[in-house]
C-alpha positions as CSV (number, residue, x, y, z in Angstrom):
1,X,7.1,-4.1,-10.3
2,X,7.5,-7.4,-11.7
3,X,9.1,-7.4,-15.6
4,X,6.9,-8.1,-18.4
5,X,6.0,-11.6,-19.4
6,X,4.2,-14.5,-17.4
7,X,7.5,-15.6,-15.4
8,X,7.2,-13.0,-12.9
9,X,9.8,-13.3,-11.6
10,X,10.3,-17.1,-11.6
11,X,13.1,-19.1,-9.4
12,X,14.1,-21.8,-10.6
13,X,16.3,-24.0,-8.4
14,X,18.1,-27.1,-9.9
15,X,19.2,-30.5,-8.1
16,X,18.6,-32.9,-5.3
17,X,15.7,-33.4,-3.0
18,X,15.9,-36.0,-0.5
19,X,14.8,-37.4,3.2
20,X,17.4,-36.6,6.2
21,X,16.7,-38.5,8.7
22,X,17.1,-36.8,12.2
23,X,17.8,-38.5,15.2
24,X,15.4,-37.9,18.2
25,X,17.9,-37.3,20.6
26,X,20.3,-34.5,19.7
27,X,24.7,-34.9,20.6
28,X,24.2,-38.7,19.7
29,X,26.2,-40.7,17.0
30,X,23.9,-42.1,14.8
31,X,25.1,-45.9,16.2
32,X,23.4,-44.3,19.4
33,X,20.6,-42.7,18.1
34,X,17.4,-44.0,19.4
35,X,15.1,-42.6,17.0
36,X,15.0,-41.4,13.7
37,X,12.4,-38.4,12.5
38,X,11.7,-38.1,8.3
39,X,13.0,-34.3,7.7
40,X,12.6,-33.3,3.4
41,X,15.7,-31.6,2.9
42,X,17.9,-31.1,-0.1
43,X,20.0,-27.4,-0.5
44,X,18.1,-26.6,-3.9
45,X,14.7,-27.7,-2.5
46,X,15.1,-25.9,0.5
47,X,16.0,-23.0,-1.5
48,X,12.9,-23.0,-3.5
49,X,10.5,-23.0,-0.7
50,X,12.4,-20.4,1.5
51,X,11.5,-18.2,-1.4
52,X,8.0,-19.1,-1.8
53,X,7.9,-18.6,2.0
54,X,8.8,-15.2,1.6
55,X,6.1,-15.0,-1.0
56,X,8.4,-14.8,-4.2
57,X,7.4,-17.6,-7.3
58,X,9.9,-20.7,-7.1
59,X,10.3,-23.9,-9.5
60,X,12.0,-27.2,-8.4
61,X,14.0,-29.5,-11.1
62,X,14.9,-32.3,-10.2
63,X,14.1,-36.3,-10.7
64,X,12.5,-38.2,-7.4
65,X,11.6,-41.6,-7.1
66,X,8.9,-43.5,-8.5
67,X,8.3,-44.0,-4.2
68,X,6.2,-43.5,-1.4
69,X,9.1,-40.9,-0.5
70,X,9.6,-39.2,-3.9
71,X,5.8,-38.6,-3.9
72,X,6.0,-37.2,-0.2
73,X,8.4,-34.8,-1.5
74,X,6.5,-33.6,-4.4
75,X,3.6,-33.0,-2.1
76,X,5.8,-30.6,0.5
77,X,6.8,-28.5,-2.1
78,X,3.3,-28.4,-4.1
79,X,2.2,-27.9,0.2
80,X,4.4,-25.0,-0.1
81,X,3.6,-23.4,-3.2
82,X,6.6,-24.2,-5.2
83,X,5.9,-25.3,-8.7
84,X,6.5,-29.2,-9.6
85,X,6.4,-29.3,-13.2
86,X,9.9,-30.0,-13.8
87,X,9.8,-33.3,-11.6
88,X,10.1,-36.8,-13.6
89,X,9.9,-39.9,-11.3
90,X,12.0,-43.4,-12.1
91,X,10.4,-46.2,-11.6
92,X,13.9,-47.8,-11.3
93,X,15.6,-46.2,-8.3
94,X,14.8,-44.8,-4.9
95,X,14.5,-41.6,-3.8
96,X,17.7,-40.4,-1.7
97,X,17.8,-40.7,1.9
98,X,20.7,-39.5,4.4
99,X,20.9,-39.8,7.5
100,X,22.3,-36.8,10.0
101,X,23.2,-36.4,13.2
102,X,23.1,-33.4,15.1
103,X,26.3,-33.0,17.4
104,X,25.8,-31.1,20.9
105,X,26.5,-27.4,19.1
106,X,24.0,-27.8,16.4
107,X,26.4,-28.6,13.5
108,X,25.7,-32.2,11.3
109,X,27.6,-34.9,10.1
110,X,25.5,-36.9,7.2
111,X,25.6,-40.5,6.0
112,X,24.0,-40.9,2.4
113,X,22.3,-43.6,0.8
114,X,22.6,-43.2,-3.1
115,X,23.4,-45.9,-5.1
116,X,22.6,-44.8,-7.1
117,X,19.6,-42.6,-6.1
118,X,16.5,-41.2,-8.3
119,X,18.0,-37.3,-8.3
120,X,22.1,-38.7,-9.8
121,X,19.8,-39.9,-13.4
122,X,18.2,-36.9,-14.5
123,X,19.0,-37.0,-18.2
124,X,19.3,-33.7,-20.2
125,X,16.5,-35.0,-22.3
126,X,14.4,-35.1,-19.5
127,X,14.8,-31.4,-19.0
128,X,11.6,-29.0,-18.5
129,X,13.1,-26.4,-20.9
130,X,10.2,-23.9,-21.2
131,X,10.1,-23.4,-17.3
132,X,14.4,-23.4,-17.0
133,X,13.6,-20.7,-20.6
134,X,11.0,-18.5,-18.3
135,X,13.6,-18.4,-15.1
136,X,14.8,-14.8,-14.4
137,X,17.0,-16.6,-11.8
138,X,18.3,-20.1,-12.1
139,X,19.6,-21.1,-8.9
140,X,21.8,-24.6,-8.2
141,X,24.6,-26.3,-6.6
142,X,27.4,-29.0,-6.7
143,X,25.9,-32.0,-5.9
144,X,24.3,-32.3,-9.1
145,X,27.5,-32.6,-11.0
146,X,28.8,-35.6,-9.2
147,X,27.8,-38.1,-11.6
148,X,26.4,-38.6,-14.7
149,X,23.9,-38.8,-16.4
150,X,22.3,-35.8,-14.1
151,X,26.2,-33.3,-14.9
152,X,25.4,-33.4,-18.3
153,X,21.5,-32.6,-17.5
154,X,22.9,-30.0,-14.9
155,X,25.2,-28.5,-17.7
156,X,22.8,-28.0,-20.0
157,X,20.1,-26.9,-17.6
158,X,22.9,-24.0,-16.7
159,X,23.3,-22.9,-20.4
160,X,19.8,-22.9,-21.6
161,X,18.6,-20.5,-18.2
162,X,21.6,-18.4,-19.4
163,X,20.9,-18.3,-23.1
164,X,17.3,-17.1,-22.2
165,X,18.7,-14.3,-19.8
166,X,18.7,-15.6,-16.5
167,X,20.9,-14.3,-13.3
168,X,22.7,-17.7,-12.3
169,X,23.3,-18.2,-8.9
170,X,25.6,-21.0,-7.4
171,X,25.9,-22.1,-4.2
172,X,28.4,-25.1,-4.4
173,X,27.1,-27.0,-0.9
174,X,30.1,-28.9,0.0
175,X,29.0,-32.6,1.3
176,X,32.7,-34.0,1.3
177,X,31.2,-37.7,1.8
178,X,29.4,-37.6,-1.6
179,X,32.1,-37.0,-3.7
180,X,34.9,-39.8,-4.6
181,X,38.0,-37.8,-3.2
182,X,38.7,-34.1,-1.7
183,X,40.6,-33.1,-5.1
184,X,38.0,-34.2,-7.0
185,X,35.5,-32.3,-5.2
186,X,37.6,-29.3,-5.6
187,X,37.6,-29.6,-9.6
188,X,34.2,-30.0,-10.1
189,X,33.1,-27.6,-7.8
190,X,35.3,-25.3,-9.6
191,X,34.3,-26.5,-12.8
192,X,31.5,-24.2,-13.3
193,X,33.1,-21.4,-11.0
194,X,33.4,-18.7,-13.9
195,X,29.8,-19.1,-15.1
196,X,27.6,-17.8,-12.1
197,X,26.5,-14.3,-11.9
198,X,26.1,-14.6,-7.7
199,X,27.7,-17.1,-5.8
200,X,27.8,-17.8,-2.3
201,X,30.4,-20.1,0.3
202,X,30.3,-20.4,3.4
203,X,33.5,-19.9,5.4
204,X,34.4,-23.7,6.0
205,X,33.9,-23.7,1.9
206,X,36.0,-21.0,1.2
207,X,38.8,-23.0,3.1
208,X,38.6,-25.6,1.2
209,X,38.7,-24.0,-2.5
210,X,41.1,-21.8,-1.5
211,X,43.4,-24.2,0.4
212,X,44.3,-20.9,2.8
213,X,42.9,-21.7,7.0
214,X,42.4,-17.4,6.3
215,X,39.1,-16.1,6.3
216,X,39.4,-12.6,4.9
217,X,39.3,-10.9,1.7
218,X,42.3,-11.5,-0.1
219,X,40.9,-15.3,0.3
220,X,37.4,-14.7,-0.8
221,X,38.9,-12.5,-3.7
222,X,41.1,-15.3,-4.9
223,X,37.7,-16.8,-6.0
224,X,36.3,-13.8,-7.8
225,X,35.9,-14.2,-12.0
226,X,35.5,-11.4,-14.2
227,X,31.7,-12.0,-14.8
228,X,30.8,-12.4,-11.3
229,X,28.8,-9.6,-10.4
230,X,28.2,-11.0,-6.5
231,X,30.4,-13.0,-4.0
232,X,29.0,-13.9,-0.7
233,X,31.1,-15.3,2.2
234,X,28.8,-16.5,5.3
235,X,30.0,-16.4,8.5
236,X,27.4,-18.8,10.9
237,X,26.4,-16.6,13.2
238,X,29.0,-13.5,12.9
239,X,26.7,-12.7,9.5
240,X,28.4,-12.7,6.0
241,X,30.9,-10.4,3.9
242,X,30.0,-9.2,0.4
243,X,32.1,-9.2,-2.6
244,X,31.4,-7.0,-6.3
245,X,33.1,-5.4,-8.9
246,X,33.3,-2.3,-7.2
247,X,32.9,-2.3,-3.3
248,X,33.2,-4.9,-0.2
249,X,31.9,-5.3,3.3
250,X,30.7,-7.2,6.1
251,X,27.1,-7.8,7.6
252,X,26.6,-8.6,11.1
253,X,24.5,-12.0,12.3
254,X,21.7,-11.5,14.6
255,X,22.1,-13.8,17.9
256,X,19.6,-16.6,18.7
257,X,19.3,-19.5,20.4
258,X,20.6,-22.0,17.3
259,X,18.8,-25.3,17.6
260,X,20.0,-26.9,14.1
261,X,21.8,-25.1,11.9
262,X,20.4,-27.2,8.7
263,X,19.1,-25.2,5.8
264,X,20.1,-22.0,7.3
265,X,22.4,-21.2,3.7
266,X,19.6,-21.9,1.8
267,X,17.2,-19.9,4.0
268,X,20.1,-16.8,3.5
269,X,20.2,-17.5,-0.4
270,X,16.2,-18.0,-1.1
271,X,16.0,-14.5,0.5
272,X,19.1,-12.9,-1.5
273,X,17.1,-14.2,-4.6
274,X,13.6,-13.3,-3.6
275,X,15.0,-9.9,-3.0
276,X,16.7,-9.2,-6.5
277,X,14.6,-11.0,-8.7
278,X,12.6,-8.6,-9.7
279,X,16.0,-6.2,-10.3
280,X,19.2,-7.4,-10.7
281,X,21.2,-4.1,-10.0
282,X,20.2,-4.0,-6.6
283,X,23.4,-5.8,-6.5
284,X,25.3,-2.5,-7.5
285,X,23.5,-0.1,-5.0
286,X,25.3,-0.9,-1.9
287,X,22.6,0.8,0.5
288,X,20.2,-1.1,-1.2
289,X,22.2,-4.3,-1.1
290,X,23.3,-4.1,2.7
291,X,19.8,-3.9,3.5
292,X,18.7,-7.4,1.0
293,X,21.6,-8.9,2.9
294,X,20.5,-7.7,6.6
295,X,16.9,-9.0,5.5
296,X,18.8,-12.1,4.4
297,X,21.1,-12.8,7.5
298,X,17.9,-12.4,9.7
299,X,16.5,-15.5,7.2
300,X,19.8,-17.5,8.1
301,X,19.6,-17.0,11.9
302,X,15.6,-17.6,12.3
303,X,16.0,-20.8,10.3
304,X,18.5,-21.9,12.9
305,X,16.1,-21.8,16.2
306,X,14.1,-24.5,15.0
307,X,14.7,-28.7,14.0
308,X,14.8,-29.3,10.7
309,X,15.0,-26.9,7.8
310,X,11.5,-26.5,5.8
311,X,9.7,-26.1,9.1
312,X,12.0,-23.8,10.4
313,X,12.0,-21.4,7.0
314,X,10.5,-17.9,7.6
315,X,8.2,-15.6,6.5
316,X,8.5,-12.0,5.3
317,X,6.1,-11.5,9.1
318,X,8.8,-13.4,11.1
319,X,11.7,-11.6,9.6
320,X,10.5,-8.5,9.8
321,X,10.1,-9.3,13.7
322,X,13.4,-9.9,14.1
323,X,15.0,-7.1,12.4
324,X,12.4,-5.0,14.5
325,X,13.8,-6.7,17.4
326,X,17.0,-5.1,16.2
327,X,18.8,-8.1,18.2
């Protein structure tokens, strides 16, 4: 099944991993918080290990702390069978930290501490380029292209997994509070728009690029780029909506009891990729790709019932459950 050549089908995801902190206590301000729990986090992290969860073969770029903390991380995702080879460590600044509360419906509000942290001075020449070369899906998001020097590592990261023949896949992960304005935000963001194969937003994202309070498909379509061959929209818990050259439609969510919605989009997307890795035109079989994107949805909505988001990742088993469960 799996294409010639030692990758086999490698994921390579590209850009911050960090600490959230979690309050003990959920629906209290952080001021109020009496507790605080260590939760490894970071989208592209989280994305990595959701797909070794599900058994596919992930990488993790990205630069960590010369810390107690950055070595923690390491650990989790070597724990969790995602490769750490493109990790440096600088001995000069921490590993990130942010601290998030959970409100009383699930959703979080975040307070970074990066200034400036070990992940925003990646430098291109510190670049693993044989394991970005032997990607056959090279996965990142926004936060990366903040600041440099770690844009310009990003950048070139992008172009060498595409040079070698890689499927990018972008998912922009809005954190407002990171970024020096909302306009700002929005340019960069969009910066790299027309250079991702797959990209997915979720619906308060697609607000925001697109300026328009509409969530429907002349929105999401304002976003679409001639060599995009996949637009996702997610939906929370009413499921997503699919965008590609040639057809459109929606995918239900499946109800649980949602807990904390954290790394619930990167549970959906390390599924997506997991599922076409091995061949890229599912993505042009709509059968085929309503059923990646059920099998993805499920991901999303299991990752929800639980606190925090690695714990609360899934495996093929606990997916397959749900989807059984036909709920």
């Amino acid at each position: 099944m799996a294409p010639n050549g030692s990758s086999d089908g490698l994921i390579v995801s590209f850009g911050e991993m960090l600490i959230d902190f979690v309050p003990t206590v959920s629906g209290v301000s952080l001021a109020e918080a009496p507790g605080f729990l260590k939760a490894p986090g970071g989208a592209p992290a989280n994305v990595a290990i959701a797909v070794a969860r599900l058994g596919g073969k992930a990488a993790f770029i990205g630069k960590l702390g010369e810390d107690e903390f950055g070595h923690m991380l390491a650990g989790i995702l070597k724990e969790n069978g995602v490769s750490a080879d493109g990790i440096p460590f600088d001995k000069g600044a921490r590993t990130a930290l942010a601290f998030v509360t959970l409100r009383a419906d699930g959703e979080r509000e975040f307070m970074f501490y990066r200034n400036p942290s070990a992940d925003m001075l990646l430098t291109p020449d510190e670049l693993n380029l044989e394991l970005i070369r032997s990607a056959k899906v090279f996965h990142y998001g926004s936060i990366s292209l903040i600041v440099e020097p770690c844009r310009s590592a990003h950048l070139k990261a992008m172009q060498v997994a595409k040079d070698a023949g890689a499927l990018l896949s972008y998912d922009p992960n809005l954190r407002l509070p990171l970024w020096p304005s909302a306009d700002e935000a929005r340019k960069q963001i969009m910066s790299i728009w027309d250079k991702a194969d797959v990209i997915k937003v979720s619906d308060v994202e697609l607000e925001f690029l697109t300026g328009s309070d509409k969530i429907d498909d002349a929105s999401a379509m304002s976003l679409w780029h001639d060599n995009l061959k996949l637009l996702l929209v997610t939906l929370g818990e009413k499921g997503c909506r699919y965008y590609t050259k040639n057809f459109h439609g929606s995918i239900d969510g499946y109800h649980v009891e949602a807990v904390d919605t954290t790394g619930a989009g990167d549970s959906f997307v390390g599924a997506l990729l997991c599922k076409i890795v091995h061949d890229h035109d599912i993505i042009e079989d709509e059968p085929r790709l309503k059923e990646v994107l059920k099998f993805s949805c499920a991901c999303g909505a299991i990752t929800t019932t639980k606190k925090g988001a690695i714990p609360a990742l899934p495996t093929e088993k606990d997916v397959i459950a749900l989807l059984k469960g036909g709920k």
